[in-house]
VOBA-1610 file (N, C-alpha, C; in pm, whole numbers, padded with zeros to 5 digits, always signed):
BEGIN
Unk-02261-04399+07621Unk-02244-04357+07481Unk-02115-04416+07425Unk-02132-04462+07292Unk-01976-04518+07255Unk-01903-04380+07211Unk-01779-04444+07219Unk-01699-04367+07159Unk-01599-04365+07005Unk-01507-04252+06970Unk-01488-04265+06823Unk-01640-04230+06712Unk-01726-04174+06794Unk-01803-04141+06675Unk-01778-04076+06578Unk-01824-04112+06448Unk-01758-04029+06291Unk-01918-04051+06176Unk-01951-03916+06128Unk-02071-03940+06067Unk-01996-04003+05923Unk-02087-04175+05910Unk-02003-04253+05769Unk-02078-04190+05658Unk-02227-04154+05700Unk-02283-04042+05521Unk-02385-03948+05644Unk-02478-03895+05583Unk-02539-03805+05586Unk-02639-03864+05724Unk-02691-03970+05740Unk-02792-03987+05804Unk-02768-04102+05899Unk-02613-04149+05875Unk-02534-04240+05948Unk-02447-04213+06016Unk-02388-04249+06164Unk-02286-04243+06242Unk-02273-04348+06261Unk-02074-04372+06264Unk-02063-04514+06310Unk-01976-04506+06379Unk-01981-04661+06477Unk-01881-04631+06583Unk-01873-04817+06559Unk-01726-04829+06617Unk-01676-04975+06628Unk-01689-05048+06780Unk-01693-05176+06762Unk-01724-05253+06874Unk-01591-05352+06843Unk-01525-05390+06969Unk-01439-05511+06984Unk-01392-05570+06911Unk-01524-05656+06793Unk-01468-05756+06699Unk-01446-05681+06578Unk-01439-05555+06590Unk-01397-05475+06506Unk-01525-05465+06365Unk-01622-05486+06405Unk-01755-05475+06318Unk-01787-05334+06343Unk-01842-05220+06223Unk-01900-05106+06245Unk-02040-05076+06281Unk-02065-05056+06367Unk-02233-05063+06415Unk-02276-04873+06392Unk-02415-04828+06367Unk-02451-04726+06348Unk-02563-04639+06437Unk-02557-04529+06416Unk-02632-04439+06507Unk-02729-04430+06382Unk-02884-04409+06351Unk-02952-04419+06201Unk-03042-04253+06289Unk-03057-04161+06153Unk-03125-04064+06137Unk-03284-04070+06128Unk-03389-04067+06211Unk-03499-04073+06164Unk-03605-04001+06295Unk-03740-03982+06241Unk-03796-03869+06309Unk-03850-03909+06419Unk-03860-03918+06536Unk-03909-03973+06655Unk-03967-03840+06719Unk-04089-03896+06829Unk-04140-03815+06913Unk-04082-03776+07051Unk-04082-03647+07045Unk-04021-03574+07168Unk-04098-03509+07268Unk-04188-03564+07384Unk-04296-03506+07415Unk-04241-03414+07582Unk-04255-03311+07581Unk-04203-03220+07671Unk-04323-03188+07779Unk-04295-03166+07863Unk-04429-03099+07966Unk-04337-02961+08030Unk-04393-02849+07987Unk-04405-02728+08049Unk-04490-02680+08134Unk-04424-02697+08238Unk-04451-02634+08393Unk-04488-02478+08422Unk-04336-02414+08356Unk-04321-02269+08385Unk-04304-02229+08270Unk-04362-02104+08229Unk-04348-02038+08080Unk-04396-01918+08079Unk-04348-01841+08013Unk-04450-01674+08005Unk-04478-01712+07844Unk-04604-01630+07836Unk-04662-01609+07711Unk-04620-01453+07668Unk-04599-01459+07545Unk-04512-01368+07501Unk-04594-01289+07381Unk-04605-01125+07369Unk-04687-01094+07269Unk-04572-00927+07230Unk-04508-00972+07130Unk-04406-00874+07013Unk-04463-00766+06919Unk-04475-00670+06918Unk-04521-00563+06815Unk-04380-00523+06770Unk-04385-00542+06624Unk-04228-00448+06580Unk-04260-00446+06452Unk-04273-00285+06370Unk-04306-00246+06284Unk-04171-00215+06136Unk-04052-00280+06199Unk-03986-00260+06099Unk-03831-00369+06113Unk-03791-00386+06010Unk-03666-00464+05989Unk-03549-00441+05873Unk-03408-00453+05908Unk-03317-00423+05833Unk-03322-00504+05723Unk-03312-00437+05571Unk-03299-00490+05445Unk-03187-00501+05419Unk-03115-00628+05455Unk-02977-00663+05445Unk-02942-00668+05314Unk-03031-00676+05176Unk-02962-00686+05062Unk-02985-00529+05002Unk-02961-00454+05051Unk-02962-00314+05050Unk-02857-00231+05088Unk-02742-00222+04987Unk-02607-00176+04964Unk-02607-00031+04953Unk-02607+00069+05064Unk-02610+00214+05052Unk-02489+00260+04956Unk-02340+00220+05017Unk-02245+00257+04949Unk-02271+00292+04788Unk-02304+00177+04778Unk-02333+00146+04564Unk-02450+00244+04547Unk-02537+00305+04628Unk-02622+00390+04594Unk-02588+00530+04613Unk-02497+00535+04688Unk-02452+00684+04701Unk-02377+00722+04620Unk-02376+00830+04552Unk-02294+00874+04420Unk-02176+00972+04492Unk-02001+00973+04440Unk-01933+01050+04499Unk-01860+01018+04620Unk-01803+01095+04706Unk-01746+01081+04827Unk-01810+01164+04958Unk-01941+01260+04887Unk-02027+01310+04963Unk-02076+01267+05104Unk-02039+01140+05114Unk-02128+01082+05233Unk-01964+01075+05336Unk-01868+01111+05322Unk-01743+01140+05374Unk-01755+01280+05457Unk-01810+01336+05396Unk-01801+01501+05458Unk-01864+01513+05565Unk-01767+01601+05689Unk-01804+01642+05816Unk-01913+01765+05816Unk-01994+01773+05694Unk-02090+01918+05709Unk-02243+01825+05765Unk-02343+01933+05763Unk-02491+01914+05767Unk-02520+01861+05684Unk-02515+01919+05545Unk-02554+01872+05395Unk-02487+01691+05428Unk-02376+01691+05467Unk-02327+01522+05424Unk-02410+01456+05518Unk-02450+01482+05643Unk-02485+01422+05758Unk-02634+01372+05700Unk-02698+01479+05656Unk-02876+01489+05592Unk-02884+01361+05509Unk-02743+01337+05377Unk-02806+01309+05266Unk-02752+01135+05359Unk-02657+01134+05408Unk-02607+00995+05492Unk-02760+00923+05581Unk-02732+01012+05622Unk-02893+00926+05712Unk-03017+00908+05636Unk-02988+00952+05532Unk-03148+00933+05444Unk-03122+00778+05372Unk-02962+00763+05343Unk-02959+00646+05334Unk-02967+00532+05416Unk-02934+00590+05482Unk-02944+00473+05617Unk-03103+00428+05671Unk-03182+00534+05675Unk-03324+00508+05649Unk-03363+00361+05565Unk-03272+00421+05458Unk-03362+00326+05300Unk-03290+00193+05325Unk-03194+00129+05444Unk-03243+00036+05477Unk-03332-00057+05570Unk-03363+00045+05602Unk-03501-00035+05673Unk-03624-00028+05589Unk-03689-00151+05602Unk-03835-00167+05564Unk-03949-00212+05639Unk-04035-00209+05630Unk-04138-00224+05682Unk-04126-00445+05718Unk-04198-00454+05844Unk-04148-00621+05864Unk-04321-00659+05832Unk-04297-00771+05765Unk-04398-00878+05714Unk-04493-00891+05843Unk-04456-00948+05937Unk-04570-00973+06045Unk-04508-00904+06154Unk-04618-00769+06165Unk-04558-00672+06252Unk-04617-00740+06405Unk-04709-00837+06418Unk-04717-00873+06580Unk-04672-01026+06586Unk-04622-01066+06686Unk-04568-01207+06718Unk-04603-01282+06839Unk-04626-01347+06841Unk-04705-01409+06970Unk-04585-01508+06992Unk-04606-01573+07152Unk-04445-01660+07145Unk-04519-01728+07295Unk-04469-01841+07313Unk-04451-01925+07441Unk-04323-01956+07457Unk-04240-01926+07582Unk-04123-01984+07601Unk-04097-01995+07739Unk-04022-02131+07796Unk-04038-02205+07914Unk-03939-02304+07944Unk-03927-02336+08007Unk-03841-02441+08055Unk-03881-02523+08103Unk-03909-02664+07996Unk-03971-02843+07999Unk-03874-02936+08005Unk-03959-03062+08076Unk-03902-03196+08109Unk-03918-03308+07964Unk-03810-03324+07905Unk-03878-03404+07827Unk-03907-03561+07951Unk-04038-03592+07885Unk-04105-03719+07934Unk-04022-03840+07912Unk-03950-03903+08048Unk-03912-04058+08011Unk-03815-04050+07928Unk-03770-04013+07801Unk-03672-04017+07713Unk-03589-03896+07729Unk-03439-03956+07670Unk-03298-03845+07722Unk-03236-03840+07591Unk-03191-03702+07593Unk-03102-03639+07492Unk-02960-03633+07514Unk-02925-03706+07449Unk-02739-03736+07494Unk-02648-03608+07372Unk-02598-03549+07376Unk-02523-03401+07301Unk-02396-03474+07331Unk-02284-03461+07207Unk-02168-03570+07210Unk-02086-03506+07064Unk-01966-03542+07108Unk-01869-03471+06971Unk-01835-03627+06919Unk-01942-03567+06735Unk-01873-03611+06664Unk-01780-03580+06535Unk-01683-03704+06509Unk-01594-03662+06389Unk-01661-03621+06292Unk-01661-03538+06211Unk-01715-03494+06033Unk-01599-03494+05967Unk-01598-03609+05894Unk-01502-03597+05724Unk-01436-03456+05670Unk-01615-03434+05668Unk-01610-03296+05552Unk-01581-03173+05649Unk-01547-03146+05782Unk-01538-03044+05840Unk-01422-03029+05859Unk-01319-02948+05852Unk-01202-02912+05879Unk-01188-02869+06055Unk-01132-02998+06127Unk-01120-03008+06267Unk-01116-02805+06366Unk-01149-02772+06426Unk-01079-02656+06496Unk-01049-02673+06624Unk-00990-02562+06668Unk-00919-02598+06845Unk-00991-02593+06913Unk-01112-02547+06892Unk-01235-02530+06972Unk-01339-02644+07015Unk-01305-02717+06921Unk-01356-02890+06962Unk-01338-02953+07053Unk-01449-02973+07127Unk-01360-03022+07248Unk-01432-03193+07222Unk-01319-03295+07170Unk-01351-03400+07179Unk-01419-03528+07229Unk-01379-03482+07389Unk-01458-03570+07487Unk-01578-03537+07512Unk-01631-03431+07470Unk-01789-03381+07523Unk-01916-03461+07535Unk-01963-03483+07639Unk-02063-03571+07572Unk-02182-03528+07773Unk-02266-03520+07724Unk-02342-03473+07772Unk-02510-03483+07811Unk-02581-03527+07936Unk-02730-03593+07867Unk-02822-03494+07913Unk-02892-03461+07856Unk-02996-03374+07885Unk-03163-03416+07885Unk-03231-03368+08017Unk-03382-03395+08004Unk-03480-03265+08023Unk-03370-03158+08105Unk-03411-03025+08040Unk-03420-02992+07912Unk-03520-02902+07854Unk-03491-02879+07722Unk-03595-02698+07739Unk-03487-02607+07695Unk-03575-02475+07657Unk-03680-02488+07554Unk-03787-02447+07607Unk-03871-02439+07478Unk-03968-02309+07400Unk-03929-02294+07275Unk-03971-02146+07238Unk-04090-02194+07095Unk-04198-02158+07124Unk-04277-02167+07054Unk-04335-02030+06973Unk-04308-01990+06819Unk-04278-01897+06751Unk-04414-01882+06661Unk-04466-01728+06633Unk-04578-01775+06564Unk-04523-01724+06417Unk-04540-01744+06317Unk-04517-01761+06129Unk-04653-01694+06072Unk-04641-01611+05983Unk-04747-01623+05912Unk-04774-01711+05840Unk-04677-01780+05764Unk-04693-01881+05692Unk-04627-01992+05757Unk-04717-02080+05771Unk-04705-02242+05831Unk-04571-02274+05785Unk-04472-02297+05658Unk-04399-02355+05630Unk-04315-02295+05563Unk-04309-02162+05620Unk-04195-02015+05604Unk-04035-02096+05705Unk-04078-02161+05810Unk-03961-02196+05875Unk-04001-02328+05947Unk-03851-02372+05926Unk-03852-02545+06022Unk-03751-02489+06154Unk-03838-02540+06254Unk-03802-02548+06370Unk-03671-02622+06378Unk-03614-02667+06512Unk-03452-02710+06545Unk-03457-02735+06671Unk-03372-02845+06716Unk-03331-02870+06842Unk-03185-02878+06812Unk-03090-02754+06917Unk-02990-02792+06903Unk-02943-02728+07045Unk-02758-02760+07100Unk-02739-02721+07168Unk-02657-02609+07164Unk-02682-02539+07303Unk-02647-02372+07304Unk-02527-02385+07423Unk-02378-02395+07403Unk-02281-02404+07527Unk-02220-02259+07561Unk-02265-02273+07698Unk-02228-02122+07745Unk-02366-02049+07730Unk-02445-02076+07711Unk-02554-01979+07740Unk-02600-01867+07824Unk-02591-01791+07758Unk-02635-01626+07803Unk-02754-01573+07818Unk-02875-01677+07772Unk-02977-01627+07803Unk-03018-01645+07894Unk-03148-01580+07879Unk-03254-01487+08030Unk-03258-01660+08079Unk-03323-01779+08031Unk-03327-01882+08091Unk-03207-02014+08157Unk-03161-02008+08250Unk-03044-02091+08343Unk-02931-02040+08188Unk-02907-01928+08250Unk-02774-01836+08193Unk-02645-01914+08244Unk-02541-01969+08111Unk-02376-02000+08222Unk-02394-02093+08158Unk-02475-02198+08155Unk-02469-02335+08141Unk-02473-02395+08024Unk-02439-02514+07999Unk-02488-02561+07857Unk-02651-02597+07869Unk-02727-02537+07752Unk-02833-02593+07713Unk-02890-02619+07575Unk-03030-02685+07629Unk-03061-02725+07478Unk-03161-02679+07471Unk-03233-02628+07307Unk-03312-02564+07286Unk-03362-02605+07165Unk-03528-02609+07178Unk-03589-02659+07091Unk-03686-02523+07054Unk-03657-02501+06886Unk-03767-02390+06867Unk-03854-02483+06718Unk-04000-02449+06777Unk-04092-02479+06707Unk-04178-02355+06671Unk-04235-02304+06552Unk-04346-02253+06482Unk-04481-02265+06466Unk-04579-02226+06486Unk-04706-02221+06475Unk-04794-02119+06462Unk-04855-02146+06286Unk-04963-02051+06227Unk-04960-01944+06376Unk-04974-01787+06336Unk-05004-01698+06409Unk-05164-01727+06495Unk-05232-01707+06351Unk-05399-01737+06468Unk-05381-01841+06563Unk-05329-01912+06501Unk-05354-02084+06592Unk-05283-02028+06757Unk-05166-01976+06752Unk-05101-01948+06827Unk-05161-01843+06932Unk-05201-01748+06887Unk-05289-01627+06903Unk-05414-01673+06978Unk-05500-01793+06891Unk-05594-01834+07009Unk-05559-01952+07113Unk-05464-02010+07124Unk-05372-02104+07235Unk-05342-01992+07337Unk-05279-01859+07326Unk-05297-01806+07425Unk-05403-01739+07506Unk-05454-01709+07439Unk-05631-01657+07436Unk-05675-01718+07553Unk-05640-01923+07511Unk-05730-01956+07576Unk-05671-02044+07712Unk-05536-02005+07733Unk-05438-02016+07841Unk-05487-01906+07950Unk-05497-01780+07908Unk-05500-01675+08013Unk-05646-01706+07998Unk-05730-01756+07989Unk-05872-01747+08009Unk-05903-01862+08171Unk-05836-01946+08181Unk-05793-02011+08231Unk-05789-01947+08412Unk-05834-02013+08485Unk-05807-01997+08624Unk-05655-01985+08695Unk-05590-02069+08622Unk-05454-02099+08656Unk-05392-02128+08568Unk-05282-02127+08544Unk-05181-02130+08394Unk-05161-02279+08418Unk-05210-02347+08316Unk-05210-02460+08284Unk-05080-02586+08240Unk-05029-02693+08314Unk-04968-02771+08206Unk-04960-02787+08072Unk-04857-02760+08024Unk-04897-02760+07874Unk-04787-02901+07831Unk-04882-02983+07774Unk-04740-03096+07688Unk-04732-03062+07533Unk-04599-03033+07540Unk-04591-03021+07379Unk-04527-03156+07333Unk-04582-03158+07210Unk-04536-03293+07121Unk-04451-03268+07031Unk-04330-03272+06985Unk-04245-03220+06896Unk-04178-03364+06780Unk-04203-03347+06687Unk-04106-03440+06576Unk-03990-03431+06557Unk-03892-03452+06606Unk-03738-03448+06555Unk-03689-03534+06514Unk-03567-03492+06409Unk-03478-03572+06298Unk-03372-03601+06405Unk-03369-03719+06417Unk-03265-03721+06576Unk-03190-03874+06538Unk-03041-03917+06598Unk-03033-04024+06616Unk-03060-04038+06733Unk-03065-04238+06677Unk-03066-04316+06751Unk-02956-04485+06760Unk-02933-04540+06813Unk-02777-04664+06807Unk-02862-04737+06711Unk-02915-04818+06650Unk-02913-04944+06611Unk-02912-05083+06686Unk-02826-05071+06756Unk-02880-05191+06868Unk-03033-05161+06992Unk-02998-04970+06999Unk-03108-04977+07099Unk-03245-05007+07028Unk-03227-04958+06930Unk-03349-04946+06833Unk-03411-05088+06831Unk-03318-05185+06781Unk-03387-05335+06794Unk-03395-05411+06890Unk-03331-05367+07057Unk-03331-05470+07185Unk-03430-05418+07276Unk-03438-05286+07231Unk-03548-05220+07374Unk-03654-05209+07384Unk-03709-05289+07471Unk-03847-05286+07489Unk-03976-05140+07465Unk-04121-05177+07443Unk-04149-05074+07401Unk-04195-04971+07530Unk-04155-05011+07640Unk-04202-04904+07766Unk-04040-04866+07816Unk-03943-04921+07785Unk-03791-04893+07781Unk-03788-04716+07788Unk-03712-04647+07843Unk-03685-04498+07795Unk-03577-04497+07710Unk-03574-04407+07571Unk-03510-04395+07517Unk-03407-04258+07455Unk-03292-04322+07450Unk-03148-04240+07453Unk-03167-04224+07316Unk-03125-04018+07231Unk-03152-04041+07151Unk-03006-03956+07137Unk-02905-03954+06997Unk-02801-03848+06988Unk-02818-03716+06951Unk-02758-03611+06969Unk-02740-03499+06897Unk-02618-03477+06861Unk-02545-03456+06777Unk-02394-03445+06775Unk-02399-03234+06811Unk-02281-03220+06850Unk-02314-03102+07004Unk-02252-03001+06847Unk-02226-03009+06727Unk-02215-02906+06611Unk-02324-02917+06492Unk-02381-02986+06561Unk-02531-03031+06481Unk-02702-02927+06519Unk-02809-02903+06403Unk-02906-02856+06478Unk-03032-02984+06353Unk-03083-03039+06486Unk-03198-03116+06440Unk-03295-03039+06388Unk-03373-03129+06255Unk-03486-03045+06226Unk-03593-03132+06309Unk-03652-02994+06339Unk-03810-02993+06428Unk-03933-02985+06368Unk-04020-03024+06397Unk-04189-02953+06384Unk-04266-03012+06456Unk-04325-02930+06482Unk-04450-02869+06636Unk-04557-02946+06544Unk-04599-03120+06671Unk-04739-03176+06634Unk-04841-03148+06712Unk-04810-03110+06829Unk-04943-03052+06899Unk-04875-03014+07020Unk-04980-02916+07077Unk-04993-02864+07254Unk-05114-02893+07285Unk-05090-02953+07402Unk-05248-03033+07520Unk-05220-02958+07645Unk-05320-02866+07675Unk-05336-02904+07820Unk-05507-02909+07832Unk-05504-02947+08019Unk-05635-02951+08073Unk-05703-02851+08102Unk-05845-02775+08087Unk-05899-02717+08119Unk-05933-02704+08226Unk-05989-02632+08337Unk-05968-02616+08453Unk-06125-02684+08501Unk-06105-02791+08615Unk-06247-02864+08625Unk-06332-02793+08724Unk-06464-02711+08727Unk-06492-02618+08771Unk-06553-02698+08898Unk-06608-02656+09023Unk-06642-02678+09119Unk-06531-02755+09281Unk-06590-02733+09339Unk-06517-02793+09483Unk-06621-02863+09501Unk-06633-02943+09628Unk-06713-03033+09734Unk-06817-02923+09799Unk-06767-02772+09837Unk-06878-02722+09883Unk-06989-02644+09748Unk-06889-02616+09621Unk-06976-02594+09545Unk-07085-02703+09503Unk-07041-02853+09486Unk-07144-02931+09365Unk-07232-02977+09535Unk-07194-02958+09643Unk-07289-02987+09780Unk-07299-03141+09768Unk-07154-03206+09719Unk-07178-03305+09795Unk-07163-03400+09935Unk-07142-03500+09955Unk-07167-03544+10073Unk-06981-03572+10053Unk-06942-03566+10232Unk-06764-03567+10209Unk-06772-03713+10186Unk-06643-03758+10086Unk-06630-03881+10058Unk-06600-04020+10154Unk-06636-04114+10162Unk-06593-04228+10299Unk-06443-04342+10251Unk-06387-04329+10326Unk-06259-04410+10259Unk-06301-04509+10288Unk-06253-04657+10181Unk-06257-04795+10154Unk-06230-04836+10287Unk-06144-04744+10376Unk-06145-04833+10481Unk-06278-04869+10620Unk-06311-04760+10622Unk-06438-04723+10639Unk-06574-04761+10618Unk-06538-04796+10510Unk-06665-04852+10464Unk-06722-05042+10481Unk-06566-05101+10539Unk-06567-05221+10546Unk-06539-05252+10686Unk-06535-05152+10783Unk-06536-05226+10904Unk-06686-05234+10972Unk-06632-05314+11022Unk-06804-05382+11075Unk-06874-05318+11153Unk-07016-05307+11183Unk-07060-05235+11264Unk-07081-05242+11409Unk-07108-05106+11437Unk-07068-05108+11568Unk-07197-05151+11659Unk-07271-05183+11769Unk-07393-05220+11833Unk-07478-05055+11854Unk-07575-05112+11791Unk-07667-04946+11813Unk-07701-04959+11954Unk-07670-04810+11974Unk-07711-04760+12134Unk-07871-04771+12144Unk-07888-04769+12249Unk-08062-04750+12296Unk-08123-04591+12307Unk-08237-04624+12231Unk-08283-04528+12198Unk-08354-04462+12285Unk-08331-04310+12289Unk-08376-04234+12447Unk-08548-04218+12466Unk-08616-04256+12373Unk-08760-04246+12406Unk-08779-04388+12455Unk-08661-04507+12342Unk-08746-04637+12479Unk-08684-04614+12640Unk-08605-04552+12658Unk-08540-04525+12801Unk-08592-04466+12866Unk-08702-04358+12851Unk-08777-04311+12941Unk-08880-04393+12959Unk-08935-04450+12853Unk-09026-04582+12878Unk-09049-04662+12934Unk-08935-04716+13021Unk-08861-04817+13099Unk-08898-04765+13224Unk-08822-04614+13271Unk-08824-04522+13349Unk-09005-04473+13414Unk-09085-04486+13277Unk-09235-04479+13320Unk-09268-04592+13397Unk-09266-04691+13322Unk-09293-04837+13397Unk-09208-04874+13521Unk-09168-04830+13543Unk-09169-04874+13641Unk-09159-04784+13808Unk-09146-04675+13761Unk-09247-04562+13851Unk-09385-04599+13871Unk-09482-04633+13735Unk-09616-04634+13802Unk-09636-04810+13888Unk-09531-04867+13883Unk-09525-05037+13962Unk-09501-04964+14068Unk-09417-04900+14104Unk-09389-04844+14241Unk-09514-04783+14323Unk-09598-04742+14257Unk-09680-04679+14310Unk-09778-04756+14331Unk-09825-04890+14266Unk-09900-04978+14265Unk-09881-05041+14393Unk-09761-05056+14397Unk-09629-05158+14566Unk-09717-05089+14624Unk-09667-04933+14644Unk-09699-04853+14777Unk-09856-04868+14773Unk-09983-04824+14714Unk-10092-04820+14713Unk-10110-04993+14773Unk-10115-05092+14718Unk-10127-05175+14757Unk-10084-05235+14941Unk-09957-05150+14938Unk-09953-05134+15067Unk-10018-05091+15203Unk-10079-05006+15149Unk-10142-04870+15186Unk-10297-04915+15213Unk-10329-04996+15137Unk-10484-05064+15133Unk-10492-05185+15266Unk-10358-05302+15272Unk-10356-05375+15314Unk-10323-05357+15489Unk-10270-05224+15472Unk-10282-05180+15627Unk-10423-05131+15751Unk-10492-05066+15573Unk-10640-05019+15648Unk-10736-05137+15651Unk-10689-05246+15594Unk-10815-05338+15611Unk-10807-05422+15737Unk-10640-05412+15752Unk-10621-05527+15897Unk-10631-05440+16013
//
């Protein structure tokens, strides 16, 4: 990764080379295709949520809600009630797991911002590559209520590889859609590979972009105070292929090698072997009889 990175506008990072020419990191949406191994499927019931633009103070009349009696305690909590409301989509369906992205790496790296007022908390040299990536798949009632994000999480506390830095990609998908993806996961013999396909607003250098071949793996940036926008293009997996060798009754398979060595001399077959064994028992007996004649005549 170079260094001295500084975003020059919105969708540009630039960094200098030797002859003192500015070369750029360019903003644009590339495919991020993940394979999830391990994941629980996740199903949320929650019938209510805080109405944050719901100012009790300004509704309470007086200093009443100050007082150590019953009466103050009653009329206090009734306000406190009236901020909660009832939540829009009281069930939530969710996939979340821990995937490989495929072949291509996520490099997380501090860069300069103009417009950001530096803090001590920056840690300059950071730079970091990642092919793990958390993945949380969210269901919406409405398709385009929220844009997904890939960004990174340092110090992570969650339930998944807690301590560490990670990165996390959350994508959205219609409830039903979501709802029957799991449906038809647990229907399933065995919990299935799942590849998710994800779109992200991500850089990439400019030189890699125009020298690297198209089977090349590719390095893409995140700046590590940055969150990419996401959206979820599809989940594939395989259905489970039903039968074994003793179910479909076929014959066990012969390896190539097998099949080309030469053959071996067929043995003799045990009915012509007793055959042999006849003939020449009844010659024997012919010898002796013949014998037997030539004695009584002389």
């Amino acid at each position: 990764m170079e260094k001295d990175l500084e975003f020059e506008r919105t969708n540009a990072i630039s960094f200098s080379i030797s002859t003192g020419k500015k070369l750029h990191y360019f903003e644009h949406w590339h495919t991020l295709k993940i394979v999830l191994s391990e994941y629980d499927l996740v199903r949320a019931v929650g019938g209510f949520e805080q109405d944050f633009e719901k100012n009790i103070f300004s509704d309470f009349e007086g200093d009443e809600w100050q007082a150590r009696t019953k009466e103050g305690f009653a009329a206090y909590n009734k306000l406190r009630f009236a901020q909660i409301k009832p939540a829009p989509g009281r069930t939530g369906y969710g996939i979340t797991g821990l995937g490989q992205i495929e072949r291509d790496r996520v490099v997380c790296a501090f860069v300069r911002d103009p417009g950001r007022t530096p803090s001590d908390r920056d840690d300059t040299a950071y730079e970091k590559t990642f092919r793990d990536v958390i993945v949380n798949i969210v269901s919406v009632t409405n398709e385009d209520a929220d844009a997904g994000s890939l960004f990174l999480f340092k110090e992570d506390m969650g339930d998944i590889r807690p301590g560490g830095d990670n990165l996390h990609l959350t994508l959205y998908m219609p409830a039903d859609q979501l709802r029957d993806l799991i449906g038809e996961i647990r229907s399933s013999k065995v919990r299935p590979q799942l590849q998710v396909a994800a779109l992200v607003a991500i850089y990439q250098s400019e030189v890699e972009a125009g020298l690297r071949d198209w089977h090349h793996p590719q390095y893409f940036l995140l700046p590590d105070q940055s969150y990419a926008p996401a959206r979820l293009m599809q989940v594939r997996f395989g259905f489970d292929k039903p039968g074994t060798l003793e179910d479909l009754d076929l014959p066990e398979p012969q390896s190539v090698r097998e099949s080309v060595r030469a053959p071996e001399p067929a043995p003799v077959a045990p009915a012509q072997s007793t055959a042999n064994l006849r003939s020449i028992k009844i010659a024997l007996w012919i010898i002796a009889a013949a014998s037997a004649l030539g004695l009584f005549i002389r």
